[in-house]
ROTITI-275904 format. One record per atom (N, C-alpha, C, CB): x, y, z; residue in three letters. Coordinates in steps of 0.1 Angstrom, whole numbers, plus 5000, padded with zeros to 4 digits. Glycine has a CB too. Layout:
REM residues N
XYZALA
...
REM end
This chain:
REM residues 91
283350088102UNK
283250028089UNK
284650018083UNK
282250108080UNK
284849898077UNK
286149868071UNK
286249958059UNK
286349708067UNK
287550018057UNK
287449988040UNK
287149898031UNK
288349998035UNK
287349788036UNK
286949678023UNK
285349668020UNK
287449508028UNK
285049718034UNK
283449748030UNK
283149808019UNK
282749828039UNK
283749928023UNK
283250038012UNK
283550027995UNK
284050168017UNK
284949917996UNK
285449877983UNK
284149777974UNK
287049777986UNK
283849727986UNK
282849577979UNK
281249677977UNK
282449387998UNK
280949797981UNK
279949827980UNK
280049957965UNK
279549867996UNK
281149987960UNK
281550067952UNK
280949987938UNK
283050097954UNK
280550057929UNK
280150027916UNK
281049987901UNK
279450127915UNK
282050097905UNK
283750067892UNK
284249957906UNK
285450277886UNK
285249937896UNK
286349837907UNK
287249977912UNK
287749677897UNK
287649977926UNK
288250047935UNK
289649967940UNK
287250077945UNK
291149967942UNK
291249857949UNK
291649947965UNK
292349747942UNK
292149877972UNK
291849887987UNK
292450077988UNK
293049727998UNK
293750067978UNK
294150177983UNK
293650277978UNK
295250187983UNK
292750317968UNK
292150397957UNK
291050447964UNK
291750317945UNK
290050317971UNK
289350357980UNK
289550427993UNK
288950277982UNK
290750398002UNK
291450488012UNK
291550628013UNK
292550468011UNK
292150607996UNK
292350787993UNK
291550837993UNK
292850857983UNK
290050787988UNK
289250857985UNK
288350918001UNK
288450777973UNK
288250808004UNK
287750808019UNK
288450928026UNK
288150668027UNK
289750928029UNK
291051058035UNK
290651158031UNK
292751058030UNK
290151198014UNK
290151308012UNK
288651358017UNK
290551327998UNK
287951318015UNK
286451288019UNK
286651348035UNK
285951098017UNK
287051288045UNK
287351298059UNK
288251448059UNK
288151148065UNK
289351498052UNK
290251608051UNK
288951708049UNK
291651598039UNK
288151688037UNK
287651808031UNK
286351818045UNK
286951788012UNK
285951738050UNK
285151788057UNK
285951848071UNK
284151698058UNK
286651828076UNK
287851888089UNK
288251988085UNK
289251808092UNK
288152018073UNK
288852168071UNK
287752258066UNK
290252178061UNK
286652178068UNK
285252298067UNK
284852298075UNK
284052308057UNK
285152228085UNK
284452238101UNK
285552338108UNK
284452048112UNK
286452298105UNK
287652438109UNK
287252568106UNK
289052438101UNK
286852568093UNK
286852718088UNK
284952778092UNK
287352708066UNK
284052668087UNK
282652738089UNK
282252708104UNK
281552678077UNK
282052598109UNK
282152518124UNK
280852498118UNK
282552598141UNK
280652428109UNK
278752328105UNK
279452268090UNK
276552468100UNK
278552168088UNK
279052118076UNK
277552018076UNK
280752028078UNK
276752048064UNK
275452008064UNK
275451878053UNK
274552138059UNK
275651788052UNK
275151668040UNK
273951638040UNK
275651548040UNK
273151688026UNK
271451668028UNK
271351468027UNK
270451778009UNK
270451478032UNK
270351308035UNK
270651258041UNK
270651238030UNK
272051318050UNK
272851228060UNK
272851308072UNK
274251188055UNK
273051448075UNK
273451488088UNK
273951578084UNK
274051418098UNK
274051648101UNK
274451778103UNK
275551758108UNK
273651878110UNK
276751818105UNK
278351798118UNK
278151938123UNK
280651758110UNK
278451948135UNK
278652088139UNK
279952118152UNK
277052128144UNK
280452218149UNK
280952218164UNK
280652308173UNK
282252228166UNK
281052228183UNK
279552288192UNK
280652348210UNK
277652088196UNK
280652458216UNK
281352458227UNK
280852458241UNK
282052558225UNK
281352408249UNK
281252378263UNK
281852448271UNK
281552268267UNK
280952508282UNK
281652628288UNK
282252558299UNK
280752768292UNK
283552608308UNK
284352538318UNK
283052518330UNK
285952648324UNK
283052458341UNK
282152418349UNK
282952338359UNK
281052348343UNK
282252318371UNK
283352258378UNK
282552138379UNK
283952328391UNK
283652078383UNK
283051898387UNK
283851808398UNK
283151768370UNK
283551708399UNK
283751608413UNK
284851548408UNK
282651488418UNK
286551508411UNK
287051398411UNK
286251288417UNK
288251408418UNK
285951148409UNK
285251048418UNK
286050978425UNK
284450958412UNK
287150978423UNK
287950908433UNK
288451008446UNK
289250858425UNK
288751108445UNK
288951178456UNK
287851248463UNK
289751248454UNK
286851288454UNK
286051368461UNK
286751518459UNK
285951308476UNK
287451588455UNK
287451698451UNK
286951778440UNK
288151718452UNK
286751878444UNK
286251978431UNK
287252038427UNK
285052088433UNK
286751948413UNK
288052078402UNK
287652138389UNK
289351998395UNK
288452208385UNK
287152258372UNK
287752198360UNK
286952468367UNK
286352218354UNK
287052128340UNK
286952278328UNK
285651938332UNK
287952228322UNK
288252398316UNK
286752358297UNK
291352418309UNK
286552488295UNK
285752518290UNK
286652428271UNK
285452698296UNK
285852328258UNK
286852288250UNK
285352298241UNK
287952138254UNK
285652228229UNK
284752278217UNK
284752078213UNK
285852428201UNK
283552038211UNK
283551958208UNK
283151918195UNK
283151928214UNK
282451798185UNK
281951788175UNK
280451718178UNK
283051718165UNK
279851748176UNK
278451718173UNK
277651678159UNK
277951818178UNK
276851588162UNK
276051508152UNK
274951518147UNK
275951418154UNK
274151578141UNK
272351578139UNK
272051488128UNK
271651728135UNK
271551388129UNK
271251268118UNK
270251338109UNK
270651118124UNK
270251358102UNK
269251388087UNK
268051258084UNK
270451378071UNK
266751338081UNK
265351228080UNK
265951088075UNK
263951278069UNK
266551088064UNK
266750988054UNK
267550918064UNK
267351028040UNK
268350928070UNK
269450848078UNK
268250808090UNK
271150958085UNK
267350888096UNK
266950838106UNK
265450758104UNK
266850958116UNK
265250758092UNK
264150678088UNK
264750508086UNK
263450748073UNK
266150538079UNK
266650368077UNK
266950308091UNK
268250348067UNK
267750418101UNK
268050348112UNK
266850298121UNK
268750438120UNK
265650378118UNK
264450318131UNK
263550228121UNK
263250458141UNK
263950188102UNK
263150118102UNK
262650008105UNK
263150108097UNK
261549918106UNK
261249828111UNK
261349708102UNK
260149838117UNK
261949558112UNK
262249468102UNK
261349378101UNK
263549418103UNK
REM end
């Protein structure tokens, strides 16, 4: 989604860069509560969580060797009812 989206869907007038910031800070505050708690819940919208993967080994497909892939922490998604009711509504 563009910013200008988000500008044209705002209710005061925003302009491009007003909206940005707000968006950055929005994106910052949740990165640094996924840092600190590793979940971050928005009722209505979803769950962020981070979630870790333990090392395991796997195939080069081009060579055919096994190598391990080292164990990293990823981010994960759980969509909330309200989000998953608009996405599978029917048109």
């Amino acid at each position: 989604m563009s910013i200008q989206k988000i500008v044209d869907q705002m209710p005061e007038k925003l302009s491009k860069k007003q909206a940005t910031n707000q968006v950055t800070r929005v994106l910052d505050a949740l990165q640094k509560a996924l840092e600190e708690t590793g979940e971050v819940n928005i009722i209505g919208f979803g769950k962020f969580e981070v979630r870790e993967r333990p090392a395991r080994m796997g195939i080069n497909p081009q060579t055919k060797e096994r190598i391990e892939i080292e164990a990293k922490k990823t981010l994960g998604f759980k969509p909330g009812k309200t989000i998953k009711d608009k996405l599978n509504k029917k048109v």
